[in-house]
C-alpha angles and dihedrals in degrees: 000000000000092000078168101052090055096047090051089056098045090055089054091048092057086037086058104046092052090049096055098050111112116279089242107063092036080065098049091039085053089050094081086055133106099258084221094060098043089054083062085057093080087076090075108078136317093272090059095039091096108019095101097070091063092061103118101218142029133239113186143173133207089216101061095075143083102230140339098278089045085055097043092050088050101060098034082049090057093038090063102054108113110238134190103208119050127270103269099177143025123180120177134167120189130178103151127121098237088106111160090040092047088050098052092036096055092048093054097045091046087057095046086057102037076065097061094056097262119199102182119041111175114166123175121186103186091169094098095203131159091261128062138203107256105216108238122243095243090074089063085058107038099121090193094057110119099163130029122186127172140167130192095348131117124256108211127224096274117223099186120011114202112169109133093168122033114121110171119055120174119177109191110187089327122166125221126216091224134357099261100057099088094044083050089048105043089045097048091050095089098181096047116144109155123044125177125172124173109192153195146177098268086073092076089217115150098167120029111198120198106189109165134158097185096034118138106163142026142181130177122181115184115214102180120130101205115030133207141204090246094059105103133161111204120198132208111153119131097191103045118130106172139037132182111188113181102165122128086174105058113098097194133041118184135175142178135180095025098151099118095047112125101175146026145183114198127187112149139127095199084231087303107143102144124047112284125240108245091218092068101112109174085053089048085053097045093050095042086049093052094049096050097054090057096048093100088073121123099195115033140177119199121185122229083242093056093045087055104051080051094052107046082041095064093231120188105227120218119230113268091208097171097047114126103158123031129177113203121197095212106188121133101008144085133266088246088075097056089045090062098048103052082045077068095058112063103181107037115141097169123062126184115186124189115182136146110227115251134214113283093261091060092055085047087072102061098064106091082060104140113238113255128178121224100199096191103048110126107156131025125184122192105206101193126066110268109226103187084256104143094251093066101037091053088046088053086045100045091052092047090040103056096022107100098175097031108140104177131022105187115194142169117233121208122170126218136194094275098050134029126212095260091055086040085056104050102046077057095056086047099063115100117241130207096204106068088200100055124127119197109207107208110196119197130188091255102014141032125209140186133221112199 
């Protein structure tokens, strides 16, 4: 049998259906290639010899070459090809020493492409000098920008911004020249709808406004080590539907005109390290503010930290009327606080808990809970092992327990020293449930039951 007849032409064939595909689409596939590595594809066929240079954007890595000069020619090399179509696309990575060199370098290169009615700029400095890339002005005014995406450069003071269409920004440890450029920026872009910025405290920025008209999205992650009072995120944005909020540094969240908003994931201390006084009363405000504005959510996360603040604060909670799935962090606290906040959320019908199981003592302190019935409770997931400790099994029990229409309990089972899987199992098929048609699905490493 010519077993190596029939692969060769099975290699030709898949050879052949990628070559006749239209010009076109070959250049934008190749696109999301290492430039470096489409160059090498002139060695296919003649047909192939000279396509890359019809590939209408770079994507380039310091890495790939041999040394800093190697790295330089090759770009330049790319950048003056004559093209008919414009530029849609330079990415570029950089960590080398050669600082002052790389900075003059990557401003000129960036010109030389904002000319050519870019569309993608992504530009990563993982050098982590003591100089950084200024982003040249040209970028504020590049009209065919649709995506901007930048990490441990400067952003320069802007004179005129001009960016109609630029719909994705993500900031990634970028410094500001003064306080105000991102709020400029973020509020020019008109047809903004994903923002991500990952800070720190290099960017000087007391007060972060996000003011957007077009907003969908938004996500802030707060990197600081060390946080301050002054710190604050402000939020006006009408349409936006989702918000991911990661900051234990921030001392104020605020937030206006919420009412679009469909989901949220919220992990943040409000600069609380420490435990707060319960007499603070503005911090009490702000928080009960914030999380009033994002009571309108459908689908929430809430971190074990925030749940905290909330809870030695004394808090009132709002009612969170349209939830319908909520995924709790459940760490260091009680399972009375898990009991108050789904008694805020009237509706929910999807429930995600993520605990770590406690000594025995710790489960001993959630038994004076008050019953409490939640009506609307259909599914219920149990994201940690349960080990047969007292904390998860009352977890597993409370939810059974107080749940009348619940129709799957998924949990992970885990066996420890103390117990085994068979002893683990029984004490769960000895738990009432008020819902005489729910099934609780136990998953296993190597096995999976049901107990029906």
């Amino acid at each position: 049998m010519d077993t190596g007849g029939d692969e060769k032409r099975a290699r030709r064939s898949e050879e052949d259906r990628l070559s006749n595909l239209p010009e076109s689409l070959i250049c934008q596939i190749m696109l999301n290639i290492p430039t470096k590595d489409v160059v090498k594809s002139s060695v296919l066929s003649k047909r192939w010899r000279n396509l890359w240079r019809c590939v209408p954007g770079l994507n380039v890595e310091y890495n790939q070459f041999l040394d800093y000069n190697a790295f330089v020619s090759f770009v330049d090399r790319f950048l003056a090809l004559d093209r008919e179509s414009c530029f849609q696309s330079f990415r570029l990575r950089y960590d080398c020493d050669e600082e002052e060199r790389t900075i003059s370098n990557v401003k000129r290169w960036i010109n030389i492409v904002v000319d050519q009615k870019l569309k993608v700029l992504d530009v990563l400095d993982y050098t982590w000098g003591n100089e950084e890339v200024q982003i040249p002005p040209s970028v504020y005014t590049c009209e065919s920008l649709v995506s901007l995406k930048l990490c441990n450069v400067i952003l320069p003071n802007p004179k005129v911004i001009s960016l109609p269409l630029v719909k994705v920004i993500e900031l990634d440890i970028v410094k500001c020249a003064n306080a105000l450029v991102l709020e400029k920026i973020i509020s020019s872009c008109s047809a903004l709808e994903s923002l991500i910025i990952s800070r720190s405290s290099v960017d000087d920025i007391n007060v972060l406004r996000v003011r957007s008209r077009s907003l969908l999205s938004f996500k802030h992650i707060g990197n600081c080590s060390d946080g301050w009072d002054e710190l604050e995120v402000a939020i006006d944005a009408p349409k936006l539907e989702y918000l991911n909020i990661s900051d234990h540094s921030t001392a104020k969240f605020k937030m206006k005109n919420s009412g679009s908003l469909v989901e949220a994931k919220i992990n943040i201390i409000f600069n609380m390290e420490e435990v707060p006084h319960p007499n603070d009363r503005p911090k009490r405000k702000m928080i009960q503010d914030f999380l009033a504005e994002i009571s309108s959510v459908k689908k929430l996360f809430i971190s074990s930290h925030t749940l905290e603040v909330i809870h030695d604060l004394g808090c009132e909670l709002p009612l969170f009327r349209n939830l319908s799935s909520l995924h709790i962090d459940f760490e260091d606290h009680t399972l009375k606080m898990l009991s108050t906040f789904l008694q805020s959320c009237p509706n929910v019908k999807s429930l995600v808990v993520e605990f770590k199981d406690s000594s025995k003592e710790d489960g001993d302190r959630v038994l004076s809970i008050p019953r409490c019935f939640f009506t609307t409770l259909e599914y219920v997931k149990i994201e940690r092992p349960i080990t047969g400790e007292a904390r998860g099994m009352k977890v597993v029990s409370y939810i059974l327990e107080n749940s009348p229409i619940l129709k799957k309990l998924n949990l992970c089972l885990n066996s420890s020293r103390e117990k085994s899987e068979s002893v683990i199992l029984k004490e769960l098929l000895t738990i009432p449930r008020l819902s005489t048609s729910c099934k609780v699905v136990v998953f296993e490493p190597r096995s999976c039951w049901v107990l029906g």
